[in-house]
N, C-alpha and C positions, 0 to 999 in steps of 0.2 A: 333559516336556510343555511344549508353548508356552504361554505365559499372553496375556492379550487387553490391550491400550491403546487407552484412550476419550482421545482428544485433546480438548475444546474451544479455538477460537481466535477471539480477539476482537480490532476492529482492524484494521490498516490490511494491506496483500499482505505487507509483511516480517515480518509475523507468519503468513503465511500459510507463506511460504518457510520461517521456524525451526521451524513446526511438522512440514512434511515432516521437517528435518534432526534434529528429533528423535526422528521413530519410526523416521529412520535407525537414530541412534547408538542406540537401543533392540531393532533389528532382530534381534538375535538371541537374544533374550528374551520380545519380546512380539510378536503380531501384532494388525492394527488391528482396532478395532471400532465401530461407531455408537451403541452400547447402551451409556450408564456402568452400567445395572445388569448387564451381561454384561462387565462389567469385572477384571480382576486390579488394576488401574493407571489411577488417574484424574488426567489431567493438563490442569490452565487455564493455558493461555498467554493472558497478559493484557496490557491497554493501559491504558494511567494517561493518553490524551489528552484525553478526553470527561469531561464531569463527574461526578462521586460514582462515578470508574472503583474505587474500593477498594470502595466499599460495595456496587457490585453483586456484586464477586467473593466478600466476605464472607455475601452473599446467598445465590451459588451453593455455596458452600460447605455454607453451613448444607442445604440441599435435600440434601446428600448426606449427612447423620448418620445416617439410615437405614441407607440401605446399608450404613455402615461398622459400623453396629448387628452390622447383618448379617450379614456375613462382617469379621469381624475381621483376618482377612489382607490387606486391600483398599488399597490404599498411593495413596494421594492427595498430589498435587502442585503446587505453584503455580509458575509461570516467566513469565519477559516483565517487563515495566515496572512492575507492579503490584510484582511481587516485588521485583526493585530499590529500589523505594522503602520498602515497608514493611519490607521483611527482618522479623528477628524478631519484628515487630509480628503477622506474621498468625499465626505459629504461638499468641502469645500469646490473643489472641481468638480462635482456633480451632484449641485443640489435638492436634486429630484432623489436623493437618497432616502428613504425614511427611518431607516435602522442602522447599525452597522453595531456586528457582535463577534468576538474572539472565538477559537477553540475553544475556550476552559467556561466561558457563561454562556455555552448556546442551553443550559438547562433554563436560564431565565426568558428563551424567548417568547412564552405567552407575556410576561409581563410587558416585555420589550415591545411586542406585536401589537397589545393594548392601547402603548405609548405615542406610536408610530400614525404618520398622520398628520400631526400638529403640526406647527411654526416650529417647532425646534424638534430636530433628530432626536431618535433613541441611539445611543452612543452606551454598548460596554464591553470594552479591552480590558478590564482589571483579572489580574491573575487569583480569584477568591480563596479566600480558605478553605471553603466546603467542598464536603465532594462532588461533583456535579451531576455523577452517575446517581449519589444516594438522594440528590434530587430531583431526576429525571423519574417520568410516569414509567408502573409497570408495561412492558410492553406488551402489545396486544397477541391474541388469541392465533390471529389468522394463521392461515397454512404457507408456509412457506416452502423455500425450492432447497434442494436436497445439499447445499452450497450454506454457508454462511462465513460472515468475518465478526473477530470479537474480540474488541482493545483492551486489554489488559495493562498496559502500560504505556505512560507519553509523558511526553520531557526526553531532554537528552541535555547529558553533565559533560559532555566530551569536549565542544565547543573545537571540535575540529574548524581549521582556517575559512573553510569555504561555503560552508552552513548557516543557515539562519535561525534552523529546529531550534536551539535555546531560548532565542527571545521572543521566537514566536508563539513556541509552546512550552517554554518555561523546565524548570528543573524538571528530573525524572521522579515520578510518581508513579506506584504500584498498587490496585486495586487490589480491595483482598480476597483471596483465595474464596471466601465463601460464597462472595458476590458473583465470581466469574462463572464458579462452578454452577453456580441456580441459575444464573443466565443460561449457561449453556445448558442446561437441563430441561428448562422452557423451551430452547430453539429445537432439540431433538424430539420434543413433544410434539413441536410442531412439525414434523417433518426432514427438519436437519440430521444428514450424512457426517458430515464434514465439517469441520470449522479451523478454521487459519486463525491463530492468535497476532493479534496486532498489536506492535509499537513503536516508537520513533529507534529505539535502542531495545528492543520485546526479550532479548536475552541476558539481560538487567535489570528483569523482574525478581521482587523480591517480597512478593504479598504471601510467598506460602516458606515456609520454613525451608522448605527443601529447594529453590527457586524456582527457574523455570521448570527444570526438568520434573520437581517436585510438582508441581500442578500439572504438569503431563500427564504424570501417573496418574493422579487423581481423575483428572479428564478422561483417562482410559478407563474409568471402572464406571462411567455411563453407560449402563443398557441403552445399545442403538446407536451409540456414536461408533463411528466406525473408522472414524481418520481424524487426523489433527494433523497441522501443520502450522508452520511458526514463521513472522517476516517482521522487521528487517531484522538483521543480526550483527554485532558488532566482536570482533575477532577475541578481542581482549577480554570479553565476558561470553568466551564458550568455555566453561568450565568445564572438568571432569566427568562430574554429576550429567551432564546436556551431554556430552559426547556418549555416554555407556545408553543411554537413552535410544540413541539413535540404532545401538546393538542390539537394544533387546526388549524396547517396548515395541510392541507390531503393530497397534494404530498409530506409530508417530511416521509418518509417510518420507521415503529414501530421498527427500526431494531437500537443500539447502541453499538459500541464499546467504553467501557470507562476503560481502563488497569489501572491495581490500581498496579499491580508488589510485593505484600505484604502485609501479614493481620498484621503485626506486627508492632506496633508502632514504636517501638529501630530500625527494620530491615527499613524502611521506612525513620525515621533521617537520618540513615546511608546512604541510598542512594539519600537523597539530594532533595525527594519528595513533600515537603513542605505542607503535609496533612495528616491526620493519619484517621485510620480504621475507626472511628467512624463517621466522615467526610462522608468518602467517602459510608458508610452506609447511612446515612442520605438523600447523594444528591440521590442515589437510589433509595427512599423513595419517594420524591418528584418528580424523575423521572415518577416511576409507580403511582403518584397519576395523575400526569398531561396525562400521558397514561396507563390506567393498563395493555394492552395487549404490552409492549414493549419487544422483545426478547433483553437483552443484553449479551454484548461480552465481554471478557477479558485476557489481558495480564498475566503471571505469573513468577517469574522468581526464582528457587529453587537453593538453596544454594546461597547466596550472601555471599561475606567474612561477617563471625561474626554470623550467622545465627545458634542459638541454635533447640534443636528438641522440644522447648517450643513456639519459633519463629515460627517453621511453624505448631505448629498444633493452633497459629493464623490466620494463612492463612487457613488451612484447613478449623476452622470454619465461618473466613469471606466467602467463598467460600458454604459453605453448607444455610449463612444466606441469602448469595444473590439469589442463583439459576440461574445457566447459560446458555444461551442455544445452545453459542459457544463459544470456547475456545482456545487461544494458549498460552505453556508452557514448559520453557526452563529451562535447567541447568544455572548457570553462569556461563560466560568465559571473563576470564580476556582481557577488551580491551586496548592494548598500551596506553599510554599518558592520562587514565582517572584516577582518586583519586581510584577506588578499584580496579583496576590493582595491586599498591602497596601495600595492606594489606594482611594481613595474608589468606589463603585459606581454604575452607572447603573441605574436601577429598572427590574424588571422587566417589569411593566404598555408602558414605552418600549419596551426590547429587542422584547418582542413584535411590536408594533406595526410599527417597522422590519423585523424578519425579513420581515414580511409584505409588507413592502412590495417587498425587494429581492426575495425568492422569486418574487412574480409576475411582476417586471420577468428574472429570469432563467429562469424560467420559459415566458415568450414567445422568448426569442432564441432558447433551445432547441427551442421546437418550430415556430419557424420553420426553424432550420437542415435540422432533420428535413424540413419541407416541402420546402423546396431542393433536396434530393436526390433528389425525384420525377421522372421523366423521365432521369434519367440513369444510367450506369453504373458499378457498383461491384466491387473486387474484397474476394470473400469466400473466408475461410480458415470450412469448414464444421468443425464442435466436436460435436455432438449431435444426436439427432433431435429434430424439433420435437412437440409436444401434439398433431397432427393425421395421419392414416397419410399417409405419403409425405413428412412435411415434416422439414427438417432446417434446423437455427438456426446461425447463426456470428456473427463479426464483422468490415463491413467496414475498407479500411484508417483511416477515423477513426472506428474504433471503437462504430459502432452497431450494435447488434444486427439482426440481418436474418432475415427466415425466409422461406424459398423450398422449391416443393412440388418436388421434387427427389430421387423414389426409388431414383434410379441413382449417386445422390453418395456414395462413402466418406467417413467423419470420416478428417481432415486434408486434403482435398482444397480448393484455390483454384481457383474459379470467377469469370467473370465473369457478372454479375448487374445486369438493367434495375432499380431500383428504380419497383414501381406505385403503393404506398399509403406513407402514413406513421401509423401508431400512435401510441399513449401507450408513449415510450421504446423502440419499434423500427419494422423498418422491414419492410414486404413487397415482394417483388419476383418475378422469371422467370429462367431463365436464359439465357443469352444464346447463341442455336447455337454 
């Protein structure tokens, strides 16, 4: 008899990806469910980015004592960045733990799941040699949604101040181009549009000769893929190569996140960035010369220790020179074990204050870009039906949600689409005979 797997995932898309590959490499044991109380197997893949990321998972834990009351058979698991960091730590505070596995050996979790159970936890953080992908099962057959993500690259060398990416996920590693390409060649098989290349640093890939932008191409010359898109990005490795890409390959979609974390030069040293405002102005610059219609994306992160209110109103106006057309932005919160954990803090009552400040200001570029796009024409890859009969939702190529009354459109089909209205965070439009 098959037994059931309750995934949760917390975190960023490559957590979203390890969680498919682990009810992969679980496939022929458990099948999925949404219910952890209809569960055999309950498994948190976690993110250590966000603050008091241990004590929420410590939370969700405890919410399952119950259950484990319950059916005593019930094998619960902790994996991802959480896990990494704490290892033995969580089984100790909560010993109803049966597994606990890192990012880099969730390919070993049937052995681990075998394990799990006994008087003594399955416990593995070790950062292995192998690859984990060349020992993950092929993946299955089925049909999938016209959407997919696909990690080509994790680790990050940067060891920016306020990070945890390196010791949680270890140096940066590059999958080889062969591997990504057959993946992706099975996902289009099945159904896949679209694929977003994923990595901690994903434009610091270096599995194909030509780098990222070289396995672009490459990716482009799949019959049936029809867009590619690339996250996260770090400034100092958009080379040349990646920017003409964006000019002139036409399934790599006008859409960039390039987080810059700080318009402030001092604020930027200090957090170990290795590029200053002007820089990263510049590569913008040459971004939108190679594409002018590029919507870009950016990281923000207010109050870092040392950060005066001279500091951020460099950010502020690196922010007003760029123009953004999506945005995320945080307070800082001090992560264990990294250099601005240690230093001095900026009050809270402050950080507030600022968040609110820069929120409003990106706030507006956003949903002016959104206006922008009124009157004009978009193309949209349809995903779902929409909340209303007849309407079906997608997203266009930079990446805004769209909903168009459209009862003759199959999911996965690209339309071309007038935009008429603009929403809070999407967009309505027609489609276009």
């Amino acid at each position: 008899m098959v037994k059931k797997l309750y995934i949760k995932t917390y975190g960023c898309q490559m957590n979203v990806y390890d969680s498919e590959r682990m009810a992969e490499a679980l496939g022929d044991r458990y099948e999925p469910t949404d219910r952890p109380d209809d569960a055999d197997m309950i498994l948190l893949n976690t993110c250590h980015i966000r603050e008091k990321a241990a004590e929420k998972v410590y939370s969700e834990l405890g919410r399952f004592k119950g259950l484990k009351a319950a059916k005593p058979d019930l094998k619960i698991g902790v994996a991802g960045c959480v896990a990494q960091a704490e290892g033995a730590e969580i089984v100790r505070r909560q010993p109803m733990v049966d597994l606990v596995v890192g990012p880099q050996s969730y390919h070993r979790l049937p052995e681990l799941e075998a394990r799990a159970g006994a008087k003594t936890p399955a416990i593995d953080t070790d950062f292995p040699e192998e690859d984990k992908f060349a020992h993950l099962a092929r993946r299955p057959k089925a049909a999938r949604g016209p959407t997919a993500f696909l990690t080509v690259q994790e680790g990050c060398d940067k060891f920016c101040a306020f990070c945890v990416v390196p010791y949680t996920r270890g140096a940066e590693v590059s999958r080889p181009a062969e591997t990504v390409l057959a993946e992706a060649r099975d996902l289009v098989e099945r159904g896949v549009r679209e694929i977003t290349l994923l990595g901690q640093n994903v434009n610091a890939y270096h599995g194909h000769e030509g780098g990222l932008a070289g396995l672009i191409r490459a990716l482009a010359g799949i019959d049936g893929l029809a867009r590619i898109r690339f996250t996260t990005s770090h400034p100092n490795d958009m080379d040349e190569a990646l920017i003409a890409a964006h000019g002139d390959c036409e399934k790599l979609m006008p859409y960039l996140h390039l987080p810059v974390q700080s318009g402030s030069d001092r604020i930027l040293k200090a957090m170990n960035r290795k590029h200053r405002a002007e820089e990263y102005l510049r590569l913008v610059e040459r971004l939108r010369a190679a594409r002018p219609d590029l919507l870009l994306s950016g990281d923000f992160i207010v109050g870092f220790p040392g950060e005066t209110e001279a500091d951020f109103a460099d950010t502020m106006a690196l922010v007003e020179a760029v123009g953004y057309g999506q945005s995320y932005s945080f307070k800082y919160s001090p992560r264990p074990g990294t250099p601005a954990a240690e230093r001095e803090q900026v009050d809270e009552d402050v950080k507030d204050e600022r968040l609110q400040r820069l929120q409003a200001l990106l706030n507006r570029q956003q949903e002016a870009a959104q206006a922008a796009m009124v009157g004009r024409e978009v193309s949209v890859l349809f995903e779902k039906p929409g909340r209303l009969p007849g309407q079906m939702g997608g997203k266009s190529e930079y990446l805004h949600a769209v909903h168009v009354h459209a009862p003759g459109v199959a999911r996965g089909e690209i339309r071309r689409v007038r935009i008429t209205e603009s929403a809070s965070h999407s967009l309505g439009g027609v489609l276009v005979p």
